[in-house]
N, C-alpha and C positions, 0 to 999 in steps of 0.2 A: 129301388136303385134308380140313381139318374139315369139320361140315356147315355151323356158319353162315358161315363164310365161301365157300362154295357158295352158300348161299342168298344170300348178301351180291351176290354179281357175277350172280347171277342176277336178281335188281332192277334192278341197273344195266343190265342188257344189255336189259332188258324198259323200262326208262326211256328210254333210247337208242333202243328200238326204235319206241318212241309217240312220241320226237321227231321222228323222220325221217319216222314216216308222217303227222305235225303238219304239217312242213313240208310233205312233198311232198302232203297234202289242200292245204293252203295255196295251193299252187302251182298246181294243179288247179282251187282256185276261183279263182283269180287269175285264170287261161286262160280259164276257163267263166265268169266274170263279168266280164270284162276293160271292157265297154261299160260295163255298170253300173256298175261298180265308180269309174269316172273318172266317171261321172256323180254318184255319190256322194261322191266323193273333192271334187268342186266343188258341188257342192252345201255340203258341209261347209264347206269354204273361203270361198265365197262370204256362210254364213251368219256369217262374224267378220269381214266386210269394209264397208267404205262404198265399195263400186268392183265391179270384177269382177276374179276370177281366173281364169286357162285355165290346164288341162295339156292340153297335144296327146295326147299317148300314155303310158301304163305299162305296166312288165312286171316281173315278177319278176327277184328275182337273190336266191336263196339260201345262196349260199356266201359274196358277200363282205358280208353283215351278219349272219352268223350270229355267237350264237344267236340274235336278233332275225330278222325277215325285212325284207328290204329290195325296194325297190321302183326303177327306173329310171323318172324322168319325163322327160319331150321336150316340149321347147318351151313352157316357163313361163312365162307372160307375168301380171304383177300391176297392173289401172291402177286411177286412183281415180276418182271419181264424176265428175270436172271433166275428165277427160283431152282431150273434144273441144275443151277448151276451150285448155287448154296446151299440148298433144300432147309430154307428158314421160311416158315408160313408168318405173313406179317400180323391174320387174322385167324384164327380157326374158334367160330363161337358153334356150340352147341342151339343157342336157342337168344333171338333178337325180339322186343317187341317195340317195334317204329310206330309213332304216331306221324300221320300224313297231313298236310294242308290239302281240305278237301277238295275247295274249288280247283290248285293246283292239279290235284290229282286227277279228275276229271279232262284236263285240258293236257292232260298226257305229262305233264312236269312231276317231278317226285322232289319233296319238299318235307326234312324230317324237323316234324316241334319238339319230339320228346322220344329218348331211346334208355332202354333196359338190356342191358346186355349179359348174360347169363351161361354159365358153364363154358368157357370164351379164356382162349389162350392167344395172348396179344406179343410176339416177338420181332424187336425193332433191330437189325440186324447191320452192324456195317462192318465192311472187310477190312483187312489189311492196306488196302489199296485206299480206302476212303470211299467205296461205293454201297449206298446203303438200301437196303429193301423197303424205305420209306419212299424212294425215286416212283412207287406206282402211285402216288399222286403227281397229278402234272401241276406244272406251273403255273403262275398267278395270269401270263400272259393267253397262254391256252385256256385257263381257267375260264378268263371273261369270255374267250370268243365263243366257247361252248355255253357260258349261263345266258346270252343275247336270245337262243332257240332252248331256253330251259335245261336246267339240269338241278344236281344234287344242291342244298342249300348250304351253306357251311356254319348256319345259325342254328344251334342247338338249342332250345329255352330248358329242358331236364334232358339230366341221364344217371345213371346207376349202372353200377358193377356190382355181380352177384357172384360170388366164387369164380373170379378171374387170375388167370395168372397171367404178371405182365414181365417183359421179359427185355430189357436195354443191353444187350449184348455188343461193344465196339472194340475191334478186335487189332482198327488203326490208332485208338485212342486207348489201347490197354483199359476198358473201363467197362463191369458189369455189377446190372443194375440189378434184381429178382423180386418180384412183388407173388404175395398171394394176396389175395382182394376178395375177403368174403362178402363184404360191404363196402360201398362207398357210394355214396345219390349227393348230387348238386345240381344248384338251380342256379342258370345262366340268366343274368339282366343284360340284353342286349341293348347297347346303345349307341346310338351313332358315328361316334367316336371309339370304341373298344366295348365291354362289357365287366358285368361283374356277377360274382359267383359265389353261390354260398354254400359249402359244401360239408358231410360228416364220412366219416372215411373208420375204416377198422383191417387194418392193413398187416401184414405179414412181412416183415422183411428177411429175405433170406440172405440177400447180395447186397450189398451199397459199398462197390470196388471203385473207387475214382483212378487206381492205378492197381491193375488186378496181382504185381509183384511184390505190394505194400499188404495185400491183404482187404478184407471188407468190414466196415461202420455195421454197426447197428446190427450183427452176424443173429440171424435168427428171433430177432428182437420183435413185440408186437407194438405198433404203432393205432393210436384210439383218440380222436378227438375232431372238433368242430374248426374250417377254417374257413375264412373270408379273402377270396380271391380278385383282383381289379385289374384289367386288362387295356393297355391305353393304344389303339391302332397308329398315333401321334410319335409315341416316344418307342413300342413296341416290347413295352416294361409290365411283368406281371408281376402285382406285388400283393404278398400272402402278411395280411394283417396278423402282427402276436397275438396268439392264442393258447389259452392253455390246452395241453396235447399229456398224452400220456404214450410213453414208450418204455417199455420192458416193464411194466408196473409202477413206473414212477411219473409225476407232473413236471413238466418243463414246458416252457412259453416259447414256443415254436416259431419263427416269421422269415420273410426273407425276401428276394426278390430275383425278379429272373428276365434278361435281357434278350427277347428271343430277335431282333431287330441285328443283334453284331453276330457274325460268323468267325469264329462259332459261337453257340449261344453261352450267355456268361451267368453268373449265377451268385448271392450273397444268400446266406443261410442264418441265421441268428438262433441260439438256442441259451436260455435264462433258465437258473434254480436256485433258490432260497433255501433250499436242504437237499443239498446233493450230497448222494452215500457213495464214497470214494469208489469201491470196489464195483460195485452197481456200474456207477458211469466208467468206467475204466474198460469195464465191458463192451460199451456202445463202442470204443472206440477199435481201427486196425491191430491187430494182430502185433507189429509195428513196435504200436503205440503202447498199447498194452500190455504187454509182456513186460514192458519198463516199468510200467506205472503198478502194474500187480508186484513190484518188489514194495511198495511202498502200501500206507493206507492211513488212513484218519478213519478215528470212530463215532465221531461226532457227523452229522451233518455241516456241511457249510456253501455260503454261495458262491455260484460261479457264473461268469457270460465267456458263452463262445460265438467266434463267426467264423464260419468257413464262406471261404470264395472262390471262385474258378472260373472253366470253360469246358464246353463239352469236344472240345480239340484233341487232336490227337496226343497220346503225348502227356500230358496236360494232368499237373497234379496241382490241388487245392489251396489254398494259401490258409493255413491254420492260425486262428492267434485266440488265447481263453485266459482270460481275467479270473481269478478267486479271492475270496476272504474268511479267514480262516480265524478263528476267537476259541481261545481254551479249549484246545481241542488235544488231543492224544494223538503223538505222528508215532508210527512205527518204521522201522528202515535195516535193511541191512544193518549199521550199526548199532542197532540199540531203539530205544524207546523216548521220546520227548515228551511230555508230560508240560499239560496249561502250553499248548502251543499258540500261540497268534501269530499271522502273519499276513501279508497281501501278495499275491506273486502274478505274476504272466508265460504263458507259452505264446510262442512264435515259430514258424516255423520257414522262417524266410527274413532273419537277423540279419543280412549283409542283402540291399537293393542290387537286384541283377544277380545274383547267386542261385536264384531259382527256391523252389518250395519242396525241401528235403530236410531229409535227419540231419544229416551233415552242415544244412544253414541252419538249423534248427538251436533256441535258446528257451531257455527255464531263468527266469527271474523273480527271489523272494526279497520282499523288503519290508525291513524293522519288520525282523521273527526274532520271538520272544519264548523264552521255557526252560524248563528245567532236565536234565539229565540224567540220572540217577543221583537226584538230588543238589547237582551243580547249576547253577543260572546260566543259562546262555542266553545271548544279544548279539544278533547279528543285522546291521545297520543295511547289509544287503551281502546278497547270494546270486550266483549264477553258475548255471552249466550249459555248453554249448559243445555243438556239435556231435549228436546223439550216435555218432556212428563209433568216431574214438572221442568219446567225451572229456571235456577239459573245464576245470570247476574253481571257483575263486570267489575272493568277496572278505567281507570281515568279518571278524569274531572276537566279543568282548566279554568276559566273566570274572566276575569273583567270589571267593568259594572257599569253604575250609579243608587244608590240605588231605585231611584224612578221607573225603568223598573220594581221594582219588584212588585208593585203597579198593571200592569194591569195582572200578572200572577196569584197574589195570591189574591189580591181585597183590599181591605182596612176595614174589618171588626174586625182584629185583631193587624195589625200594620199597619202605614201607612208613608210612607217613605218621607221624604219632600226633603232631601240633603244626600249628602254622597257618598260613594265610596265603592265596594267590590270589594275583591283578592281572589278567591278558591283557591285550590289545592288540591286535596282530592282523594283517590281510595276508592275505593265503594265495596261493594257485596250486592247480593239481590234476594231473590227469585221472582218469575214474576207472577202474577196471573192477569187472564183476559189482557195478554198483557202489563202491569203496575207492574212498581218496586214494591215489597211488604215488607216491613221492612227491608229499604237499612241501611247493616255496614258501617259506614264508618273511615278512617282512613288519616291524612293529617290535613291541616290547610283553616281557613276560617276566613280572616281579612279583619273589616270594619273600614274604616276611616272617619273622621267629618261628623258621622249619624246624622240627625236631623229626631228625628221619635217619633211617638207618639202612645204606646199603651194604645188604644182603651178599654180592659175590666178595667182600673184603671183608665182611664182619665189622664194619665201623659203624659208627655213631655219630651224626652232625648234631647237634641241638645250638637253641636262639640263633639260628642262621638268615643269615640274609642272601639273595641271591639277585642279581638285573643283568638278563640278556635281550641283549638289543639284535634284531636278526635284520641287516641289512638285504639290499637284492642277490649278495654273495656272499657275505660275510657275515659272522657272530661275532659280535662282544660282547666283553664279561664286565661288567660296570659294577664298581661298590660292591663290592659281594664279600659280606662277613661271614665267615666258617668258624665254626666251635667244635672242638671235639676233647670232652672231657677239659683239661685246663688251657690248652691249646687255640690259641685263636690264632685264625688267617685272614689278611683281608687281600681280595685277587684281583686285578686287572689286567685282561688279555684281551686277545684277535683271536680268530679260527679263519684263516683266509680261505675262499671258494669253498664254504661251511658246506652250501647245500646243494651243491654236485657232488661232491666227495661222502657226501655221508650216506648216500645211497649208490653209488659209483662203487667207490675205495674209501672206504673205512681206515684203511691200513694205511690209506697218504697223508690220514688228516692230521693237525699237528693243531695243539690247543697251546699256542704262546701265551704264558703267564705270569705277570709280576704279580710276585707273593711275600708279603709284610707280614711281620708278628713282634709284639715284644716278646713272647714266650712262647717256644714251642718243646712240647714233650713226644720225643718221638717214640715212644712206648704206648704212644695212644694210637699211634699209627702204623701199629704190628702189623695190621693186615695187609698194608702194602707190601711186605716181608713174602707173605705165600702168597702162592701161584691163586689167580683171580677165580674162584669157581664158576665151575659151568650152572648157566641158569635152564633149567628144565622147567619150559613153560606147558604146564594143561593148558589147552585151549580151552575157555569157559563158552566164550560168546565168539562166531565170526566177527573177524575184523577188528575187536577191541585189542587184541594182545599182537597184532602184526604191530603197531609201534611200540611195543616193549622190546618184544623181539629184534626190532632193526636196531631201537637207543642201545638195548646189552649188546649189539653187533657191531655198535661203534665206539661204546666205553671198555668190550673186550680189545679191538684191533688198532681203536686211535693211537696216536701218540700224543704225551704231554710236557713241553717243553716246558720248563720251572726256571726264572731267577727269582729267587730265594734273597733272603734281605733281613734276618733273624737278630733281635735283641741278645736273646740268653735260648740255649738249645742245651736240651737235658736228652739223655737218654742212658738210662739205669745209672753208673754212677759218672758217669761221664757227665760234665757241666762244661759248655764255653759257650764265648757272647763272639757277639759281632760277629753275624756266620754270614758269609756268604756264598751263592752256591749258584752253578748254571748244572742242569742236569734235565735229561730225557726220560719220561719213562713211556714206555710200549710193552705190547704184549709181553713179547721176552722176558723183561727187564727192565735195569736202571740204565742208562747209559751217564757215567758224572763225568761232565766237562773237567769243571771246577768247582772244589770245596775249599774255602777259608775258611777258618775260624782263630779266634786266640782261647787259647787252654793251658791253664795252669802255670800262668805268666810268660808262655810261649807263643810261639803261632805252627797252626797244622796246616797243609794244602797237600788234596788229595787228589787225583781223576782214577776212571776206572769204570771199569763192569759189574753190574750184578747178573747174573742168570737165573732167572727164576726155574723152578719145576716143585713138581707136588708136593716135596717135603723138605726139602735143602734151598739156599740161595748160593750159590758158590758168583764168590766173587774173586776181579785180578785188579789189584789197586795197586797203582806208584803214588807214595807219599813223601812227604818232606816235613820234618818234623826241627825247628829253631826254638832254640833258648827256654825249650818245656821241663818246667821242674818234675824230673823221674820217678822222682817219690810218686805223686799225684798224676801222673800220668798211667806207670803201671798198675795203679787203684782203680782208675778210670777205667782200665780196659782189663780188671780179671788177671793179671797176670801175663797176661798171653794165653793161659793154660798150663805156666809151669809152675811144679810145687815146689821145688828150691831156689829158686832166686825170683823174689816177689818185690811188693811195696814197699815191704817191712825190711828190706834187705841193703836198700839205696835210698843216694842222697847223690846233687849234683845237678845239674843243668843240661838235659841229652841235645845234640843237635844225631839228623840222620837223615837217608834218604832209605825207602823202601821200595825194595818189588814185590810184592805177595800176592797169593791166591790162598783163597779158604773156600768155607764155607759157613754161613751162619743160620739157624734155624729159623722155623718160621715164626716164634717166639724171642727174638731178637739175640741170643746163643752163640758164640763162637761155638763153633763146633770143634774138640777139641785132637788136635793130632790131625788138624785136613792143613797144615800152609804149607806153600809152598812158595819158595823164593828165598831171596837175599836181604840184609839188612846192614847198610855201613851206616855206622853210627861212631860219634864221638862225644865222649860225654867230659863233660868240665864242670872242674871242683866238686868230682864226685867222691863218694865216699860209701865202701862196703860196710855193712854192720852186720855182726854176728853171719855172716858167710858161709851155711856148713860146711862147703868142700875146703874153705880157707880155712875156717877151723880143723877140719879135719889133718890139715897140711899142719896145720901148728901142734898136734898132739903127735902127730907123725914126725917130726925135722924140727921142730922148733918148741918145744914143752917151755920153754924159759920165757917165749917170748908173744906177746899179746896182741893176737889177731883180730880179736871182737870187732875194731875198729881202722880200719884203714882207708886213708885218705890219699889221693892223688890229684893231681894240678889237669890233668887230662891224659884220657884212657880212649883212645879209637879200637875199631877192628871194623869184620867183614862176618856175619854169621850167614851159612847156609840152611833156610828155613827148607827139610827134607821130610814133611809128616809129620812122625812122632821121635823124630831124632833133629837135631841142631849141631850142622857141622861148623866146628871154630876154627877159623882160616887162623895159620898163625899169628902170635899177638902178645903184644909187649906188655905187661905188665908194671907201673914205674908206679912203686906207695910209697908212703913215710914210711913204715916198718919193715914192707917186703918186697923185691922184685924180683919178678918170675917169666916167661914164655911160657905160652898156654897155645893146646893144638890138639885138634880129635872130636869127637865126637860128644853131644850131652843127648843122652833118652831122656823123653818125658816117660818111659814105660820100663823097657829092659834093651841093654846094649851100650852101656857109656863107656866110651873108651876115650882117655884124658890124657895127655902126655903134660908134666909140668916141668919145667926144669928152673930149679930155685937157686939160688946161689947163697950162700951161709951166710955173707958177708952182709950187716945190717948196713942200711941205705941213709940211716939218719947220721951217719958220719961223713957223709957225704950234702950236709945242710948248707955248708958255707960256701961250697962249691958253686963257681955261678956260669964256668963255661959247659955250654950244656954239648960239646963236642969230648970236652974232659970228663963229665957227668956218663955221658953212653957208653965211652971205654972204659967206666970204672964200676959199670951198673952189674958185671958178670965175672966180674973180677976174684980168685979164688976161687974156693972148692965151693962146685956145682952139685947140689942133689937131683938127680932124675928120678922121678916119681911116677906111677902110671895111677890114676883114679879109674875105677870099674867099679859099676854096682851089682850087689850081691841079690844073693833069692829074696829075701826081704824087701828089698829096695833101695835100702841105706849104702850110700859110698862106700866102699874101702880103697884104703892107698895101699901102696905097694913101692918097691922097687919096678923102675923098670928097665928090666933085663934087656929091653928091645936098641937101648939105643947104643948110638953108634958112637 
């Protein structure tokens, strides 16, 4: 070997040789000054504190901080000047291993390169008051004047935590922190300017409370992964490079930054996932928070970005805002199940600037969300709920869909949908209770086309129906809406004014104003409006889905519906008349009829009046007026009335009348028969009786010679008392070509006719040429008078008689 490279490793080994007896002097005075030395060592310590510091014990360890020398401390305990007062230890470690700068060390300076801190309970404590247990470090100003004569270095190049518990307790700032720290080592690059850090951590979170009445993040959660920390003494910004981190089992890219230069210190948090599992993260989040979001879930994975921001101030809650996207995913919710979900949405938690960072500013926004619902498409262009405390929710909603999907939504108890087609388009608002729309506004259009449905509390049937309601910010309208029911077509156009306050309000104020056109309506198709509306007995299937059946049969049982009517031709059994017109009311109750026109039977009718509904009868009180209606065809139309001797078959002539009556009719469309009750003045012109039994019967009684089949008069009035099943005949002049008579008493439709006639012998037709009708009245009773009494027998058939009775 050359010489200077001899000389070369002879250095070395002479270098090496003064290290080790470096150390092992070191060692030596460590041993031999072991008392002092801890008595110095706090001394030291104590001189950078506002508090006291203890180390129980040190020893050397040379091998594991070589080249430095290192030291073992025992039982560190750090508190600050107030401690008797809080009793919060800021340090209590079980077991320190400090590596020292040697030369320092020797020259009485304690100067740490590298610390291990072990079985070490770390509690950073501030009061109510805003005084914190961190106060036992002094000031930056005190700091220098003590580093000029040596002290603590505040340059750390490593450290690790070994089974630590660390503990941010701020009790002014409502806010606790809880770490357990079984691991965590990081290497400090100290540089001129600030430093940087490179650290792995496997951490415990018990607490992460930013406001301890909201509850705590991350509630027992583990936290596992590598991060990159850069510290700038410049700006006074510590910022934690994205990294992938893993908390409670799952990856997320963790970053953020931290302001420790503004008072109080500020902080931005960043956390990214590319498959985030709904339920999982819902977890990380408050109590709060959570509780909300566990009503809800997706089963798919999907991505999301959150950033939380703050301050470590009193007081002082985070500013939340979290980006997601969501593709063909499955939503679950209180109401029901969405299926192929997409969407993009945001949380915020501070929606109005200066409102502060709460539930209450708190907003949820989804846009262009797409999916299906038990089989219906839904599109909604955008979504929002705010104000998590009493939530209020809105946004649009577009579908189209065949009407019978709506069947297993809503059940079949109130409609039931057979054919047909819907078009929404609607924006909504709504307060939210228990998770669920609660008396949603809406505004927009909802068209159905060729419905074939059948509601259930009337027993009716719509088919090829068309429907278009337009729902203003107060109002509904009824636009083109063709109704079919059996041959029956309607086409409507109405208002519902202050639709959607009243229909969750008062039901019972609304009023559905309706013009209603038909060339043909058959009112035997619309029996069901006849009986009383039945009650809908809804099973609840699913929460939430059948509270809006529930409220619509709450407002088609109580509404009211105001009808002008506007009728070509109106049939109902054999009743036929055109040109109807009609204003009338129906409600719960009943019909309420302003007005009924029609012409029938070469006449015209005008009716008003009551119906009263109840479970088996409709009793109604009608005033009628009845001009120039051929009787024949009238009493055909209407059954008779219910009497079996004087019918259709019976008359002839032109009635005029006015009527008061009450009945009843079934819920089968039925006079009900022996219920009226009321008056009828009537006058009937160019009538004519045919075959007439009780006139017949007069004629086999008083008149054998002379032929009653047919008798005709120029006009016949009177006044009948409609009494039940009896018809009292206010007296009444009788003036035929063959017979005149007065008639007075009583006619049963059952048992009870009592009939007084009184006929005059003298035939009437010799009296043809006669034209003063003052001469004609004094000569209509002229000669012998028969008095007659009619009463029917067990049988039921009339018998005449004498009548004894008269005077």
């Amino acid at each position: 070997m050359h010489r200077w490279p001899k000389i070369t490793l002879k250095i070395f080994a002479i270098l090496l040789a003064l290290i080790f007896l470096l150390y092992v002097g070191v060692a030596v005075y460590v041993n031999q000054n072991k008392e002092s030395l801890i008595v110095a060592v706090n001394k030291s310590l104590n001189d950078n504190v506002n508090g006291t510091v203890k180390i129980g014990s040190i020893e050397p360890s040379l091998l594991q901080g070589f080249p430095g020398v290192s030291v073992n401390l025992k039982n560190v305990t750090v508190r600050d000047s107030l401690w008797h007062l809080h009793r919060h230890t800021l340090l209590n470690a079980k077991e320190m291993d400090v590596s020292l700068n040697v030369l320092a060390l020797l020259t009485g300076t304690v100067r740490i390169n590298r610390m291990t801190v072990k079985g070490a309970d770390i509690y950073l404590f501030t009061n109510n008051t805003g005084y914190s247990n961190t106060s036992v470090f002094k000031t930056g100003e005190q700091q220098k004047t003590k580093e000029k004569g040596g002290s603590l270095s505040a340059e750390i190049n490593r450290f690790a935590f070994v089974n630590v518990n660390f503990t941010l307790d701020n009790r002014a700032g409502k806010k606790m922190f809880r770490f357990v720290v079984p691991r965590l080592t990081a290497n400090v690059n100290h540089r001129g300017s600030g430093w940087k850090a490179k650290a792995d951590a496997d951490i415990l979170v018990r607490d992460l409370a930013f406001n301890t009445q909201k509850g705590s993040f991350l509630k027992d959660k583990r936290l596992k992964g590598g991060f990159l920390l850069t510290y700038s003494a410049k700006t006074g910004v510590i910022e934690a490079e994205k990294k992938n981190v893993e908390i409670g089992g799952d990856t997320y890219v963790l970053g953020g930054h931290f302001s420790t230069s503004k008072k109080p210190v500020e902080f931005v948090i960043t956390l990214d996932s590319d498959k985030l599992i709904w339920k999982r993260a819902a977890s990380l989040l408050a109590p709060n928070i959570s509780k909300k979001l566990n009503m809800f879930d997706l089963t798919a994975p999907f991505a999301v970005n959150a950033v939380i921001a703050g301050n470590m101030g009193p007081g002082s809650q985070p500013s939340i805002d979290v980006s997601c996207k969501v593709k063909n995913n499955v939503l679950s919710s209180p109401g029901g199940i969405m299926d192929n979900c997409s969407f993009s949405g945001i949380y915020s938690n501070h929606y109005i600037n200066g409102k502060g960072n709460t539930d209450e500013n708190s907003i949820i926004r989804l846009f262009q969300m797409t999916g299906t619902y038990e089989g219906i498409p839904v599109e909604m262009d955008t979504l929002y709920i705010n104000n998590l405390v009493k939530p209020q929710a809105g946004g649009t909603f577009k579908s189209r869909f065949n009407l019978q999907k709506l069947n297993a939504v809503f059940g079949e108890e109130l409609l039931k949908f057979n054919s047909g087609s819907a078009d929404i388009n609607v924006r909504y608002k709504a307060s939210i209770a228990d998770f669920e729309l609660s008396k949603p506004i809406f505004t927009g259009t909802i068209a159905i086309r060729g419905a074939d449905a059948d509601y259930i509390p009337r027993k009716l049937n719509f088919k090829n129906s068309d429907v278009l309601l337009h729902f203003t910010s107060n109002d509904l309208q009824l636009k083109d809406i063709r109704v079919q029911s059996g041959s029956s077509i309607l086409r409507i156009n109405g208002t519902v004014r202050n639709f959607m306050n009243l229909y969750y309000t008062a039901p019972e104020k609304m009023l559905f104003n309706c013009n209603i056109t038909s060339p043909r309506v058959n009112l035997g198709e619309f029996l069901g409006l006849l009986a009383a509306r039945q009650r809908v007995v809804h099973i609840k299937k699913k929460r939430g889905r059948n509270d809006f059946i529930e409220q619509l049969n709450n407002v088609l049982d109580r509404s009211r519906i105001g009808m002008n009517l506007r009728v070509d031709k109106l049939i109902f059994n054999k009743f036929t008349a055109s040109d109807a017109r009609a204003n009338l009311t129906m409600s719960e109750g009943g019909i309420h009829i302003e007005d009924i026109q029609v012409r029938h039977a070469g006449g015209f009718l005008r009716l008003s009046g009551t119906v009263n509904q109840s479970a088996s009868l409709n009793r109604f009180a009608i005033n009628a007026r009845v001009s120039n209606v051929n009787i024949r065809q009238f009493f055909y139309a209407f059954d008779n009335f219910g009497m079996q001797t004087l019918t259709h078959e019976n008359l002839k002539g032109y009635l005029f009348s006015k009527t008061n009556v009450s009945g009843a009719i079934s819920d089968k469309g039925k006079i009900v028969p022996r219920s009226f009750r009321g008056s009828v003045i009537f006058d009937l012109k160019r009538g004519e009786l045919i075959k007439f039994p009780p006139l017949q019967g007069v004629a086999k009684f008083a008149f054998p010679f002379r032929n009653l089949d047919s008798i005709t008069f120029s006009n016949l009035n009177g006044k009948f008392d409609l009494l039940g099943d009896k018809i009292r005949i206010n007296p009444m002049k009788i003036s035929s070509s063959v017979l005149n008579m007065n008639v007075a008493g009583t006619y049963a439709l059952n048992r009870g006719t009592n009939i007084a006639l009184d006929v005059p012998l003298r035939n009437p037709g010799k009296d043809e040429k006669i034209t003063d009708k003052k001469q004609i009245e004094e000569r209509r009773m002229k000669g012998i008078v028969l008095h007659i009494l009619a009463t029917d027998e067990e049988d039921g058939k009339l018998k005449f008689k004498w009548n004894k009775n008269h005077d």
